[in-house]
Each structure stands twice: as structure tokens, then as C-alpha cells.
C-alpha positions, 0 to 999 in steps of 0.5 A, spaced: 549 549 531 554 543 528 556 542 521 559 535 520 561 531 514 560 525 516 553 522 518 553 520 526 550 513 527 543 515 530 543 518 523 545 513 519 540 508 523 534 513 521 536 513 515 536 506 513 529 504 517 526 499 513 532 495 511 535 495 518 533 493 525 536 495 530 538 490 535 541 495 541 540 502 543 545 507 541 550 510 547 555 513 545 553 517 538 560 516 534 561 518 527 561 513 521 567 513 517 567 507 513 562 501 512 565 493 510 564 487 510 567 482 515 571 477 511 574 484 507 578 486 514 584 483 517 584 477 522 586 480 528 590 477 534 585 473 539 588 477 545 586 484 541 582 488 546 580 494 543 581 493 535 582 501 534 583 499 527 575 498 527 573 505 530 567 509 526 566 501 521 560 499 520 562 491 519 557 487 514 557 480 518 555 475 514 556 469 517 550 466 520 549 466 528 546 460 531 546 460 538 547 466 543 555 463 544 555 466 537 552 471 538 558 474 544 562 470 539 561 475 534 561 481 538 567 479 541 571 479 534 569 486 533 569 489 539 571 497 537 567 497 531 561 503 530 555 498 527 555 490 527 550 488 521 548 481 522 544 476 518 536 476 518 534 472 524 540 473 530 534 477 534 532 471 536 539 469 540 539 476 544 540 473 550 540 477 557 548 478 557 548 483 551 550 490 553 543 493 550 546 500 551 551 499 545 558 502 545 558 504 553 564 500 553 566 499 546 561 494 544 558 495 537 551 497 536 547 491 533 543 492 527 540 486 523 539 485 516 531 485 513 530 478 510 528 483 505 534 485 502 540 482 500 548 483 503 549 488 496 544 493 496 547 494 504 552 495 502 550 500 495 546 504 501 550 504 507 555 507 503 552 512 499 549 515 505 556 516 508 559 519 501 553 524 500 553 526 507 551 533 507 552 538 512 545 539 515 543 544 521 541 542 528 533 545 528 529 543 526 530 536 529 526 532 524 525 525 521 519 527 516 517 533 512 511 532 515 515 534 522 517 540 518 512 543 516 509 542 523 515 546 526 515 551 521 508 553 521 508 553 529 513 558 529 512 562 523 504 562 524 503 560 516 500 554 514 506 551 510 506 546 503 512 543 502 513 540 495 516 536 490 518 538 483 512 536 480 508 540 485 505 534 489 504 535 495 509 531 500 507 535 507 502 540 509 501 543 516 495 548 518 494 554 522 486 555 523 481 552 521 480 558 514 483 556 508 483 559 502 480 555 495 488 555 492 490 551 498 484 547 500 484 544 492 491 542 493 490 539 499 484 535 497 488 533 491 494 532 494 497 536 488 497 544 486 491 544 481 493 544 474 489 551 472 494 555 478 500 551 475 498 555 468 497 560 472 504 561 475 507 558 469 504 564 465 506 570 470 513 567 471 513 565 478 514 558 477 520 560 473 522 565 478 522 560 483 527 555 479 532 560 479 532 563 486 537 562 491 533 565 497 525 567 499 521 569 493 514 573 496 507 573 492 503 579 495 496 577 496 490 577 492 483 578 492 481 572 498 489 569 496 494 571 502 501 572 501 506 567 500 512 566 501 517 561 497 523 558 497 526 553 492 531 546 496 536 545 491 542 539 491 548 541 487 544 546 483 538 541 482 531 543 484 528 538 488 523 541 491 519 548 494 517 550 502 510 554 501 508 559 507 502 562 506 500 567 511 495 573 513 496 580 514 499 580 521 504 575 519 511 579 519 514 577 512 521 578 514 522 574 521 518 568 516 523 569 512 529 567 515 525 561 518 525 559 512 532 560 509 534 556 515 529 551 515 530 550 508 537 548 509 534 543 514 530 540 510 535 538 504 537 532 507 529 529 509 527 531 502 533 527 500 530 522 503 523 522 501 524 523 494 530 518 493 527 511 496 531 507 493 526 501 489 529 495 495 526 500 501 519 500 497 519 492 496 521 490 504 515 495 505 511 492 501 514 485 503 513 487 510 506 489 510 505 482 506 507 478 511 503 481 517 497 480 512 499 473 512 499 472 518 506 472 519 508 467 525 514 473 526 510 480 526 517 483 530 521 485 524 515 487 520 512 491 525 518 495 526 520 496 518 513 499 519 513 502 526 507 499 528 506 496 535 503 490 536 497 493 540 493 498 537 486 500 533 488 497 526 483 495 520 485 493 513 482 496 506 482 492 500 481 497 494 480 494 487 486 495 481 487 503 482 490 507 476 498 509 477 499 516 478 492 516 483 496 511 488 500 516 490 493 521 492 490 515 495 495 514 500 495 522 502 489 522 504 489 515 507 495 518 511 490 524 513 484 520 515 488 516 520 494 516 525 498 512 520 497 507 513 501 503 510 499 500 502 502 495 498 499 491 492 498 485 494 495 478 490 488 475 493 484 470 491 481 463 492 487 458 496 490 465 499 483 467 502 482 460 505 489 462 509 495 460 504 498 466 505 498 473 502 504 475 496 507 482 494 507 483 487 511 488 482 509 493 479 509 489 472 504 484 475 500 490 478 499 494 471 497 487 468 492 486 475 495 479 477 500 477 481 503 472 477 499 467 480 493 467 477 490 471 483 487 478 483 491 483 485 489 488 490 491 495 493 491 493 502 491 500 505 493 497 513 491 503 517 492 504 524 486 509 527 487 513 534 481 512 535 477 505 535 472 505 529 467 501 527 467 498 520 461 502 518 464 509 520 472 506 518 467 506 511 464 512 512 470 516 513 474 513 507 469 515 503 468 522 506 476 522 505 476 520 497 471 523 495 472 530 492 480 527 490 476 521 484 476 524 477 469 524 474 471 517 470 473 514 475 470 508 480 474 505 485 470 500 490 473 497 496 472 493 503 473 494 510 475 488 514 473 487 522 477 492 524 482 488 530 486 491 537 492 486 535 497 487 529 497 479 530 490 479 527 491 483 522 490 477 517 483 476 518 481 483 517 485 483 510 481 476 509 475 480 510 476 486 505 479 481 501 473 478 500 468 483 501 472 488 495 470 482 491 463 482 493 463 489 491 465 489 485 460 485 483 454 489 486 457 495 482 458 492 475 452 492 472 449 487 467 450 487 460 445 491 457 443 494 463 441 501 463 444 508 466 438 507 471 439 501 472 445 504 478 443 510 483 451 512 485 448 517 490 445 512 494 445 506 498 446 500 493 440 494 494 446 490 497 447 496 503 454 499 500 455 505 500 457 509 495 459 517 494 453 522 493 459 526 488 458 527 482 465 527 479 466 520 481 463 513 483 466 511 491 463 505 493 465 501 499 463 496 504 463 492 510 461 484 511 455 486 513 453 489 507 455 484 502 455 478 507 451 474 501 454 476 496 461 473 500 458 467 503 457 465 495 465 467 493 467 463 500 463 457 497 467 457 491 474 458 494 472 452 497 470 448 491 476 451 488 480 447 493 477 441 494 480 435 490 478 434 484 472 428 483 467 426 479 460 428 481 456 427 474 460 420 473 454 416 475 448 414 470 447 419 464 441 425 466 434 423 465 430 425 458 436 422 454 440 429 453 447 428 450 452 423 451 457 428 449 454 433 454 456 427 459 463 426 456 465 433 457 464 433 466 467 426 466 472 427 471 472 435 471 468 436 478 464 443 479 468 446 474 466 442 468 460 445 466 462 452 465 468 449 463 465 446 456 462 452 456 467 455 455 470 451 451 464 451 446 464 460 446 471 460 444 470 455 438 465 458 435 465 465 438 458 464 442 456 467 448 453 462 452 457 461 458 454 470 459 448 467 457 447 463 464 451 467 468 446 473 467 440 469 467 443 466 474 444 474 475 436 476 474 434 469 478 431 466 472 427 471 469 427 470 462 423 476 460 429 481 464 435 477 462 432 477 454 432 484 456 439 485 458 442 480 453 440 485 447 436 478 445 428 475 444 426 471 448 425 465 444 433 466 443 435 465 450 430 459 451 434 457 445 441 458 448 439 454 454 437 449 450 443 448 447 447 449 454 443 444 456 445 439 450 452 442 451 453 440 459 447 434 459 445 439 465 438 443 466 436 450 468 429 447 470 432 441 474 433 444 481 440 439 483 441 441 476 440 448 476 445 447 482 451 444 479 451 450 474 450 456 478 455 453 483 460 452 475 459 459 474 460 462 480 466 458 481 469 459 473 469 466 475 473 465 481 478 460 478 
């Protein structure tokens, strides 16, 4: 075992995977000692061969590389560096003259700036990695916490939490198919129940721990085992703990210096995990964005993402979710399949139609926009070992949520077609997209309606599935569940992009309605209608515009719509008369009654 106090390249290529691509393999493993920017070094003699000067740099190469001549040109002006990062787009010149093995004779390896980050959060984070290297032991060798929990558990035979602060459950790693309740809680919610928090607080073990150096044990109790505690500290700061929980066979004391080493390990991976800085969470975000657009280039995306171009992928589309439960959301879409990838993402009409999919900042997600007039939605891509089909990808999300929603909570989502290529990722987001908005509306019941109205134990008239939990609603769907309903929503999407042009610009409607109802669609296309009647609701605080929705909603019943808008019946034959005065249009009139249904629908979705 080797300290260091510099990091190594492969170390430092593993920690800036996200923003960094790497062009070329690492050859020769050399320490990195420094990191600057090309203009910033002095010009050397075109007859230099080694430029020694640039041994262990890491070189920001700002200058745009057009061809593969510039490309040799660049690597031949820095030739002895540790690291060329060149501009976004220079993979596209990787030609068969490149030495792909790095530095065997001296050449810098290759690493190519994401499109996503700018120059200076490069160089902010290439050099901080370098500064707070830290000494780390060789065992285990790991990229994650969930690598370590893993190690650690087989060689220990605990089951093994690791945690942050706050007592989140960062990575967990089983032996046996037992668990105790303590742990199975914690699992399933991704966090340690906040009954057993109190209850450790109340002890002082939790205070014990916060001021340990070394293993604090907890002896069983009842159906609770032995546990075996110890705290992961940076310059003091607590950052986190390594929990064991082991049977009676288990010797502590060997577990014990498994974790003392395991510990020191695990300081820079926890470093990582808990420190990703904002950029490296936006060009996630972005990355997935493009390949859910239907990037023309998936290269860089897939490898910011580490997904291969050939698999078994689906993307979910879930409707706005609460902050604080995200994170719970996407421990337990991580568990239920080999790997998933979230990211908020703005979907509506023009971007459904294949204008693309836009990430959107957390801002835009608390107000439920993009910024754009477009719904924000969470898109989970999840690649599954196994190929599933959208009904058991539904069933199993469901499954997977279903003891993790709190009782007041509904959250509804759609499965796409799931696809074999990462190419055409695009048309299962487009699906799940659309079937999450169909969703939406099946759940959401009408005004009016009663508690009876909606069973969420089970299946919906529309075929979508919903959780028999009583401590939350989870209700999913596939296209075959709500292909009607999508069909509607597709509709209106292309009636939104349609040109505008005037479609009541003719003769006045017979029966001599209303010369104003006329003036009011002159020009405005399908839109029209509802549009004046919104208008109208907004004037005069009314609800008309409700009114017809709901009477739509109940397929022209009277009696049920009268019911579920809290009014007589004779009120809403009056309120649709005065719709009809209002647009010039008539609920009676099939063309007519058309031309408002299709207004509504396409007011909804505008």
C-alpha cells in the first residue's frame, strides 16, 4: 500500500467523469502535478522534442481544433504534458495516426472538454482535486460507495449501510435474504426511520458516534443484531458513517479492522459523492436532455452517462415530485434496475412533436415550468438487464415505489416503448411524455366528484395501474392503457402547431346567434372559443370555461355534470347558453360541438 500526495492521472480521469472525455487510453500512470492553460505557458523552440518543462501538466487547450493536421499539430506543441484537454467537438478528428495509447512515448493523453462546462469551472476543478489530494489506501479499489459496501460486506459477511450525515442512505450491500425491520425500513426508504433517529439521539449513540475516532459497537437487541459503527471524517468534519450489522457468528473484531481500513478508503469516494459540485449535475442533466432529443451525437452523452449504445433501455416520465422525495426516487429506480439516469426536463406540445427536449434548473422546476410555457417533467432513463416489456417495466416501478410514498402523496407516471438502441431513446421519452399527461388527467377527478368516485386499489377504467398501498397513490401507465386519451393530447399538440387561419371566418352560425360570439373567433383558430371564454371568466369571475370542460368530461350529461359542478340543472343549461352566446357556437350543433371540444382540449394543452 502506497500513499501519495498527488493524485495519478487515472485518478483524476475518474474523478471528473461527466465533464471530461477521455479521448485515449491511459499508458503510463504519472502524477499530476499542476494544471494550466495553454496561452499561459511559455512558447517553446520548434525544435524542442520532450518539453521536460511540461512534465505532470495537465494543459487546457483552448484554441479550436479543425482538422486532424490540427490536431498532431496540438499534440506536437505539448508533447511531455500529463493531459491535453482539448475543445468540445476534436473527437470528431481522431484519425488512425493518433497514438490512442497516451504517453508510451511521451504523448499527452487526450481529454475533451464536455460542451456542457465552461473553460473556467475546468480549471476551478482540476485544480481543487489536485490541492485536497489526499492520501487513500490501495483496498479497496473502488469508483463508488455502492463498490464499497460490496467489498466490504463480502469480506466482513455484515450487511453494510453507508450514509450521509443526515442519515440517507447513500449505498447499502446485503448478505442473506434476512433482514431485520430496522434495516428493511431503511432500505425501503432510502433514509433511517425517523423514530430510530430519536431513538439513538435519546440513547446517545448518535452523539457517541459524532465524537468517535474508531469502531463504536451496539450489541443486539431483541431481533436487532450487532452493530458495528464508524464515523468518516475530513479535517474533523463528519461526512458520513459505515454501518455493519452482523449475526452472532460474525467475529467483531476482524469486522472491526475491515472497517478502520475501509474507512480510510472510503474518505476520497465519499468526498466525491457528497461534493458534486452544481456543473457536474447540470451536464448530467444536459447530457440526458440531448439523448432524449435525439441528439444527432449520443458519443458524448453516452459516455457522460456511461451507457452503451446497445442495451435494454425505457424512459419513465413522472409527474412534478416534491424536492426532498427525488432523491428517495432515484434510490430505488437505481435498485430496481441495472442503472437509471433523472433529470427534469421540459415536455409539451412543439417539443412532443420532435422540436426537442430542454433541461430545466431547479427554479423552473419548483414553479413546475421550464421557462418556456412547457411542462416540466422528472424523465427517469433506465437501463434493464434484462428486457422487459412496458407493462412489467410499470409493474415493477410500482412494486419498487410502492412502500417509499407517504399517505398524502400521489405520483403518477408513464412508461415508454422500451427501445435496444440508445439512438431511439427519443421515441420512448415521446411516449412517456404523453402517456404521464393522459395519466394525469385519469386520476384527477372532477369537481365535484366524490371520494368514491376514484378506487386507488384498483385498476382505473382507462387500464392504468395503481399501488393497492394505502399509504399513497402510485399510478402508472403504458400507451396501451391510455391510447385514447394520448390520441386526444396528439391532437391538440398538432393543432397547436398548425398555422394559425380562420376556421368560423365564413357566414355568421345559423338561428341569428351573436355578432360579438363571431368577432371574438375572427382569426383566432381552434383556440378561439375557449380563449373568449376565458376571457369572459376572467372578467367577471365566472366559470364557464369549467363548465364546458366538465360537461365534455361526462359526455354531455346534464344530469352528472349538474351533479359534479355543485349546480341545478337548469343553471347549467344556462351557462350553456350563454357559452353559446359568448362563442356563437353550439353544444347541440355536432360541427359545432366539435370545434369547442377540440378548443378546450387544445386551451388545456396551450
Amino acid at each position: 500500500m502506497t500513499d501519495t500526495a498527488s493524485p495519478r492521472l487515472s485518478r483524476l480521469i475518474r474523478d471528473t467523469e461527466g465533464f471530461l472525455l477521455p479521448l485515449t487510453e491511459v499508458a503510463d500512470d504519472v502524477a499530476v502535478a499542476r494544471v494550466e492553460f495553454g496561452f499561459d505557458l511559455p512558447a517553446a523552440p520548434a525544435e524542442a522534442a520532450d518539453h521536460g518543462s511540461l512534465n505532470g501538466t495537465v494543459v487546457l487547450v483552448t484554441e479550436p481544433v479543425r482538422s486532424p493536421a490540427g490536431l498532431d499539430a496540438v499534440l506536437t506543441d505539448y508533447a511531455g504534458a500529463a493531459a491535453l484537454v482539448v475543445p468540445p467537438g476534436t473527437h470528431s478528428h481522431l484519425g488512425d495516426g493518433v497514438d490512442l495509447r497516451g504517453s508510451a512515448g511521451r504523448a499527452p493523453i487526450l481529454l475533451e472538454r464536455s460542451p456542457h462546462v465552461t473553460w473556467s469551472e475546468i480549471l476551478v476543478h482540476l485544480r481543487q482535486l489536485i490541492e485536497g489530494a489526499t492520501s487513500a489506501l490501495a483496498w479497496p479499489d473502488v469508483d463508488d460507495l455502492s463498490a464499497l459496501a460490496a467489498a466490504i460486506a463480502e469480506t466482513t459477511g455484515a450487511s453494510i449501510t453507508i450514509e450521509d450525515p443526515a442519515s440517507r442512505v447513500l449505498a447499502h450491500a446485503n448478505l442473506g435474504d434476512e433482514l431485520d425491520e430496522i434495516r428493511r425500513e431503511t432500505i425501503l426508504s432510502g433514509a433511517i426511520p425517523d423514530w430510530r433517529i430519536a431513538e439513538l439521539e435519546e440513547s446517545g449513540f448518535l452523539d457517541t458516534i459524532r465524537r468517535s475516532t474508531d469502531v463504536v459497537e451496539r450489541p443486539a437487541e431483541g431481533t436487532s443484531p450487532a452493530r458495528s459503527v464508524i464515523a468518516l471524517r475530513s479535517e474533523g468534519e463528519l461526512i458520513g458513517t459505515i454501518w455493519a450489522a452482523y449475526p452472532a457468528e460474525v467475529d467483531p473484531e476482524p469486522l472491526r479492522e475491515v472497517l478502520r481500513d475501509a474507512a480510510r478508503a472510503a474518505l476520497p469516494v465519499m468526498l466525491r459523492t457528497l461534493r458534486r459540485s452544481p456543473f457536474e449535475k447540470r451536464i448530467r442533466r444536459e447530457a440526458l436532455g440531448g439523448i432524449l432529443a435525439g441528439s444527432a451525437d449520443l458519443g458524448p452523452a453516452a459516455t457522460l452517462l456511461s451507457l452503451p449504445f446497445s442495451g435494454s433501455f425505457c424512459v419513465l416520465a413522472f409527474t412534478e415530485v416534491a424536492p426532498d422525495r427525488e432523491p428517495v426516487l432515484r434510490f430505488h429506480l437505481r435498485a430496481a434496475f441495472a442503472d437509471a439516469v433523472l433529470a427534469h426536463v421540459s415536455s409539451a406540445g412543439a417539443a412532443h412533436a420532435g422540436h426537442g427536449s430542454v433541461p430545466v434548473s431547479p427554479a423552473d422546476v419548483s414553479m413546475g415550468r421550464s421557462g418556456t410555457g412547457e411542462r416540466v417533467r422528472l424523465a427517469a432513463l433506465v437501463q434493464m438487464s434484462e428486457p422487459m416489456n412496458a407493462d412489467q417495466v410499470r409493474d415493477h416501478v410500482i412494486a419498487a415505489l410502492r412502500r417509499s410514498l407517504p399517505k398524502s402523496e400521489t405520483l403518477c407516471f408513464g412508461v415508454g416503448a422500451p427501445v435496444d438502441r440508445l439512438d431511439a431513446v427519443h421515441r420512448s421519452w415521446t411516449e412517456a411524455a404523453y402517456v404521464v399527461d393522459a395519466v394525469q388527467t385519469v386520476t384527477e377527478a372532477g369537481p365535484g366528484a366524490d371520494d368514491e368516485d376514484v378506487d386507488p386499489t384498483a385498476q382505473t377504467s382507462s387500464g392504468t395501474r395503481a399501488s393497492p398501498s394505502t399509504r399513497g397513490r402510485i399510478v402508472g401507465a403504458t400507451i396501451r392503457d391510455v391510447a385514447a386519451r394520448v390520441v386526444g393530447l396528439q391532437v391538440a399538440d398538432t393543432l397547436l402547431a398548425a398555422d394559425e387561419r380562420v376556421i368560423g371566418g365564413g357566414p355568421g352560425p345559423a338561428g341569428g346567434r351573436a355578432l360579438a360570439g363571431q368577432r371574438a373567433l375572427s382569426g383566432a383558430g381552434v383556440l378561439g372559443p375557449a380563449q373568449a371564454l376565458a376571457a369572459h371568466d376572467n372578467r367577471h369571475n365566472g366559470s364557464l370555461l369549467e363548465t364546458l370542460r366538465v360537461y365534455f368530461a361526462t359526455v354531455g350529461n346534464s344530469a352528472e355534470a349538474s351533479r359534479r359542478l355543485h349546480v341545478h340543472t337548469n343553471s347549467l343549461r344556462h351557462r350553456l347558453g350563454r357559452i353559446e352566446v359568448i362563442t356563437g357556437l353550439s353544444t347541440a350543433e355536432p360541427a359545432e360541438r366539435l370545434w369547442l371540444e377540440l378548443s378546450v382540449l387544445v386551451h388545456d394543452r396551450s
